[in-house]
C-alpha positions in Angstrom: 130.9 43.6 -90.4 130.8 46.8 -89.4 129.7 48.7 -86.0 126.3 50.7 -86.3 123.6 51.8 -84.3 120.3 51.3 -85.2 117.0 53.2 -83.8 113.9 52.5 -84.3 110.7 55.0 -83.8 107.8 52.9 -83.4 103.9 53.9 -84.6 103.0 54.1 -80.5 105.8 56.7 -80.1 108.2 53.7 -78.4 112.0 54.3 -79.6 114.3 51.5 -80.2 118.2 51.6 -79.7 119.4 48.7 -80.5 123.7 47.9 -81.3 124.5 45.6 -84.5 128.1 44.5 -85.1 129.6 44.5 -81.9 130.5 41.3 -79.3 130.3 41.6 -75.8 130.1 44.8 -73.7 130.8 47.4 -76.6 127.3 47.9 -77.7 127.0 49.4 -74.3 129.5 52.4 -75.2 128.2 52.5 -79.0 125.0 53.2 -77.6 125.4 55.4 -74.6 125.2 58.6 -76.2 121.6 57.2 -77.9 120.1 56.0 -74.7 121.7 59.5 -73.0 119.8 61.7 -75.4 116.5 59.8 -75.3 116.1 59.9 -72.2 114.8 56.9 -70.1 115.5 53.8 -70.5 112.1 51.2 -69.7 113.5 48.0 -70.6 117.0 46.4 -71.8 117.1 42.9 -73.8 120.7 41.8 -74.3 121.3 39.7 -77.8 123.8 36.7 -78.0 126.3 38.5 -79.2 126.7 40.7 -75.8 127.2 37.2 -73.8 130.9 36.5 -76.1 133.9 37.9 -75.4 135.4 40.2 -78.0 138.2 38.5 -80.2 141.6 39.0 -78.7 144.7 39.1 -81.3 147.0 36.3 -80.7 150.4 38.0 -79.6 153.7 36.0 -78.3 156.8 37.6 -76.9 159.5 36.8 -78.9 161.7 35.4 -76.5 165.7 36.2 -78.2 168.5 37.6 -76.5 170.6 40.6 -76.9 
């Protein structure tokens, strides 16, 4: 799945930002710029997905001599 950002103007005038795609604390830099140019933030609801760690890739050091 891919990253997006998705914002949402309510009829009251109430704007939306909300980060879809994205584990853990990345929504928070995908949406900065958003929030930034909106202005004010009034309230902040985290999903599940912002509570999980972001996959790491499995590396091992090859451990061979020279």
């Amino acid at each position: 799945m891919s990253e997006r950002v998705i914002v949402t103007v309510g009829a009251d005038g109430e704007i939306r930002v909300e980060a879809d795609g994205v584990v853990g604390r990345g929504c928070e830099a995908l949406t900065a710029a958003f929030e930034e140019g909106l202005g004010s933030k009034t309230s902040d609801q985290k999903k599940p997905d912002w509570y999980k760690t972001a996959a790491q890739p499995n590396q091992q050091a090859a451990g061979g001599r020279s």
